[in-house]
N, C-alpha and C positions, 0 to 999 in steps of 0.2 A: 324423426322430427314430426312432429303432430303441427298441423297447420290448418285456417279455420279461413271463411270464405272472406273475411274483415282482412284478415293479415294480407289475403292473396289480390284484393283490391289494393292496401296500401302499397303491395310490391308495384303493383303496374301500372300506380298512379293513376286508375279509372275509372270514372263509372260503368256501371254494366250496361253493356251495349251487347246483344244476339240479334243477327239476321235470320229469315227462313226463307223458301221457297225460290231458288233461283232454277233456270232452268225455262225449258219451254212451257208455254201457259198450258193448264192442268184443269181449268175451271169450264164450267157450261155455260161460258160466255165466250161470243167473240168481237166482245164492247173493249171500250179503254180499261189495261189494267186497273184495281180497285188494291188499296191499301190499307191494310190494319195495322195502328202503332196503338202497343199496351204500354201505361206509366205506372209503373207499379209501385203506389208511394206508402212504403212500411215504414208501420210503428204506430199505426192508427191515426189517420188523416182527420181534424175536428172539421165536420161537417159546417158546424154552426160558423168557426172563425171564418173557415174561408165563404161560405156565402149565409152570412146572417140574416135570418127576419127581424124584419122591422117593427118596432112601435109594440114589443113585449117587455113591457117594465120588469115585470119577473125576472124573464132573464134577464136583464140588466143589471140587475141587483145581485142575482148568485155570480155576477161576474165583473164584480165592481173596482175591479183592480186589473182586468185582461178585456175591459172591452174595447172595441177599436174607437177611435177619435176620430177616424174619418173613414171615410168607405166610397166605393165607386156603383153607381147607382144602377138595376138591373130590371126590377119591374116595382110596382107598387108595393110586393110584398118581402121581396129578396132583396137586397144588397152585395156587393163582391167587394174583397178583400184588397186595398188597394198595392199588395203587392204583384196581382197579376193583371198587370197593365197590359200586356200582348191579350190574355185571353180576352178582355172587355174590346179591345180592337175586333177581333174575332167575332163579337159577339155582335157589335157594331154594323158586322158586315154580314149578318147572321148567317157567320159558319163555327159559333160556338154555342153553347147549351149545355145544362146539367140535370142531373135528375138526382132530387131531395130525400130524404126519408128513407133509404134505403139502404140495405147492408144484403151480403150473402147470410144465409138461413144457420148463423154462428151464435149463440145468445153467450158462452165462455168469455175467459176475458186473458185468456192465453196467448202472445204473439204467437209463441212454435204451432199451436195449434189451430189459432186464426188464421196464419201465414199460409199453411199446409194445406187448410180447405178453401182459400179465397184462390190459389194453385191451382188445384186439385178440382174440385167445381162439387165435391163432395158434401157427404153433413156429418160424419165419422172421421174425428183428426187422423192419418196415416192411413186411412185401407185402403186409399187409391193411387194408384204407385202414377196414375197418367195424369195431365194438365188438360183442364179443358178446352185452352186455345189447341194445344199438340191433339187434341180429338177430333176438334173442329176442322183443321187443317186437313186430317188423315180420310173424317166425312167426303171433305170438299175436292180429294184428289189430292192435295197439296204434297207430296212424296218425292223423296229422294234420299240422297245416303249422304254421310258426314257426322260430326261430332261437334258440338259447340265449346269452345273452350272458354270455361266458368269453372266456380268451383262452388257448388257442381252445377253440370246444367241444370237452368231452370225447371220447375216440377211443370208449372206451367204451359213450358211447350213440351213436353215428353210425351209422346203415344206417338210421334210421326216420325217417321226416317226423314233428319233433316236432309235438304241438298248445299254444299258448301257454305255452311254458317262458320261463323270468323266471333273474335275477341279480339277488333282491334288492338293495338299493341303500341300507337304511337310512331315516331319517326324516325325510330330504329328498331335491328329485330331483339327478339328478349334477349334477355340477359341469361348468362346462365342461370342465374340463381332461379330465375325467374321460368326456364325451362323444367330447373330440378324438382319445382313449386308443383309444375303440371303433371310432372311425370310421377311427383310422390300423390298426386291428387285422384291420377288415371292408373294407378299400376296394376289395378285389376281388371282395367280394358284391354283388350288386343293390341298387341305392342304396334305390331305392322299398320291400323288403323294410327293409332296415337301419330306415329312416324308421316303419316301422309298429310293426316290435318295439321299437323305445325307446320309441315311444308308451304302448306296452303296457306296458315297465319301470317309467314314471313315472306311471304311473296304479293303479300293485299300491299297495293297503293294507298286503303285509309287510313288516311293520318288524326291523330290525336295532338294538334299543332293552338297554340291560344292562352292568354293567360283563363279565358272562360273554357271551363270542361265541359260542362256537359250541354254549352252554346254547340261548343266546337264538334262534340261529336254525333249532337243531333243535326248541323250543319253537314256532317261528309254521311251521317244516317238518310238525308233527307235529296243527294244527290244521288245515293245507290237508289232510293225506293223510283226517283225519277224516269230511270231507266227502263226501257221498255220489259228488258228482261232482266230486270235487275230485283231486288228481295221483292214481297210482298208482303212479307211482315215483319216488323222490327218489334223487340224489345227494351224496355229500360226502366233503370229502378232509379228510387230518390228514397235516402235513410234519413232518417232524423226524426220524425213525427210523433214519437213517443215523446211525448211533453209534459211529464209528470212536474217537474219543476221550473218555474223560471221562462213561460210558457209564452209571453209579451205579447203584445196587442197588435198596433199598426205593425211595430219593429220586434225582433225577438226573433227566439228558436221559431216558430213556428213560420212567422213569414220570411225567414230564409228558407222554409224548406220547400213554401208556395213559391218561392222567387227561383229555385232549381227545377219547379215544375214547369215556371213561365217561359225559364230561359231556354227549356226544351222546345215546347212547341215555337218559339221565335227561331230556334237556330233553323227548323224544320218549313218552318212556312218562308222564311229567305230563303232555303237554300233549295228547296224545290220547284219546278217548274207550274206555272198556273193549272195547266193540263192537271199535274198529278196531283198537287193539292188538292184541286177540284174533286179528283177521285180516291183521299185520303180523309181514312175515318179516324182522328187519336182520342182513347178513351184511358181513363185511369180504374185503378184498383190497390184498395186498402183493405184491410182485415175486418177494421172495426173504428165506431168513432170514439167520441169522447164523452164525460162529462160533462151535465149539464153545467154544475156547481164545480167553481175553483175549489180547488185544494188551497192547506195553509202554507204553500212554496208559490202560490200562485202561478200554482201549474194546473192540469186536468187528470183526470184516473181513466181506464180503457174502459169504453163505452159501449153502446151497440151501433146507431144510426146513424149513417153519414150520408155523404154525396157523391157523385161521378162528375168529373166533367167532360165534357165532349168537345171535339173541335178537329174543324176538316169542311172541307165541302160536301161530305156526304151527311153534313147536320142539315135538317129538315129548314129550321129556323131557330130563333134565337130565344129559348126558351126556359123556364124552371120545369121541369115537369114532374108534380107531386103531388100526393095524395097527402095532406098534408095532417099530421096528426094532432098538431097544437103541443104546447108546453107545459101545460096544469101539470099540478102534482099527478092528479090521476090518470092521463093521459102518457106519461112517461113509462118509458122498461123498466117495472121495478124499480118505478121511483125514482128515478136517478137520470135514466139517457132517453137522449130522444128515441123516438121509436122507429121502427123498420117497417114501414107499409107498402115496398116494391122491394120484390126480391130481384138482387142485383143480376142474379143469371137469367133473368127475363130478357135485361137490357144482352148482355154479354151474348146469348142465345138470339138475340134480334139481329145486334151489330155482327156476327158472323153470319149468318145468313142475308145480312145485304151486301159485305163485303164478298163472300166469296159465293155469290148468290148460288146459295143451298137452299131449298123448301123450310120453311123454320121451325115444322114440323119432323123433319130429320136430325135437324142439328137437336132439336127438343129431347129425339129417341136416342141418336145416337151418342149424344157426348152429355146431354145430363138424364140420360135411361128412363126418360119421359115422366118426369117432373111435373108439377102443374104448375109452368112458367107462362106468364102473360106474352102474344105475341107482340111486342111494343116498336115493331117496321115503321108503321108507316106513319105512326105518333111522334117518332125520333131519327125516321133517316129517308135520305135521296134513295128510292127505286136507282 
């Protein structure tokens, strides 16, 4: 029975949800735990939708069927997309912020291959079998042993022996079928390994309980990361963002797929304690953006240049932060996408190193083998 990571989410009714790091504190700090949540929103996230410049008739014109009617106001130059009403709270309170113009160092227009390296923290689609957070983690001490059940686990946190990471499973344990899924998924791992982490899956009190998913499971995500000794990094993914057709403006594919990103960091900032929010960094990650110019489905084509957003209390303040390239014809990737003028692993390489305060210079050598990424600390985040 061949079975693919799409079928084995529909079996278990879930978003992906992976915890790391449990266990005694491992970091060179003996401050309040610090938290890293990744949102890893595939299919190519459009930069432009979700936080639009202002008062560029151009683009408004290549987008004259998907532009939004109304927007939620951000600085003189930005706009935000009015389906992410929690993030502008956030921002409000400035513990959100985003950084513009930027993409990991991908110019292809390949999901498998964008997916792989935006992972992987690489510039060669498949040569790096490890995840740059899993690097990061491994730099920072972050070790223990376990198996994440996914299918498969994330590239992104691989290089670190996890410590009892979990695949929620909801409010009872699997199902067979849903056993046989894992076991046909793992059969070339260590049986006796396989055997103890399901033990562990079926023995978690987190529930997958709510008609909201993925409220509910960054809600019971956001009381684990609370705990003194409880994760220190969470994962999760949001599908949908390939928006080739049918792409809508305020309403559409696209702002459902902003409104799964919203309802994450809301379930997360309710259900965690002020303390830990205060010391929680949540940052996203996409491949690639979009299309400056609609397509004739009034949809967008895989682009280069997008955005990040941030949010947590370890955002500096409430901010765009961008080198910003402009929209002319000549100023576009080839014509076509906005451009890439912050490489995203500068941000990615800063945010690990305040989270798991590493030297940024380490995390720089050790997980992207000394890149020449911008040190962006103390531009974008809480010392």
């Amino acid at each position: 029975m061949k079975i693919n990571r799409r079928d084995f989410l529909k079996t278990t009714a879930l978003t992906s949800l992976y915890f790391a790091g449990f266990g005694s504190p491992t970091f060179a700090t003996d401050g309040p735990k610090k938290n890293l949540v990744v949102i890893m929103l595939r299919g190519g996230m459009d930069g432009l939708c979700a936080i639009p410049v202002k008062g560029d008739k151009n683009f408004e014109k290549l987008r004259s069927k998907i532009n939004l009617d109304k927007t939620l106001q951000l600085t003189s130059d930005f706009d935000l997309h009015p389906a992410l009403k929690t993030f502008k709270r956030l921002w409000d309170q400035n513990l959100g912020a985003a950084v513009h113009a930027t993409n990991i160092p991908y110019t292809g227009r390949s999901h498998f291959d964008g997916q792989n390296l935006m992972e992987s923290g690489g510039k060669i689609p498949y040569q790096v079998k490890t995840g740059w957070l899993g690097r990061g983690m491994k730099t920072a001490g972050l070790t223990g042993e376990g198996l994440a059940l996914a299918l498969p686990m994330p590239l992104l946190i691989r290089g670190v022996s996890m410590n009892n990471n979990y695949f929620p499973v909801g409010d009872k344990l699997p199902s067979k079928t849903t056993l046989g899924l894992i076991q046909q998924a793992y059969k070339d791992y260590d049986e006796k390994l396989l055997s103890e982490t399901l033990k562990i899956v079926m023995t978690r009190d987190l529930k997958n309980s709510g008609s909201d998913e993925n409220w509910s499971l960054a809600s019971n995500a956001g009381e684990q990361l609370s705990k003194p000794n409880g994760p220190r990094v969470a994962v999760f993914e949001v599908d949908g963002f390939d928006t080739h057709a049918a792409q809508g403006a305020t309403n559409g594919a696209h702002a459902d797929c902003l409104s799964d990103y919203d309802r994450i960091i809301s379930g997360l900032k309710q259900a965690m304690t002020k303390e830990a929010f205060n010391n929680t960094l949540i940052i996203t990650l996409t491949e690639f953006g979009r299309t400056i110019k609609q397509n004739s489905s009034n949809g967008t084509e895989h682009g280069y240049g997008s955005a990040i957003f941030l949010a947590g209390g370890l955002v500096k303040k409430a901010q765009v932060h961008t080198d910003w390239p402009g929209l002319k014809k000549k100023e576009l990737f080839e014509g076509r996408d906005l451009n890439s003028t912050i490489d995203a692993r500068s941000v990615y390489a800063s945010a690990m190193s305040t989270v798991f305060d590493v030297d940024f210079k380490l995390m720089q050598k050790e997980v992207f083998w000394g890149e020449d990424l911008q040190n962006l600390s103390d531009k974008l985040f809480k010392a």
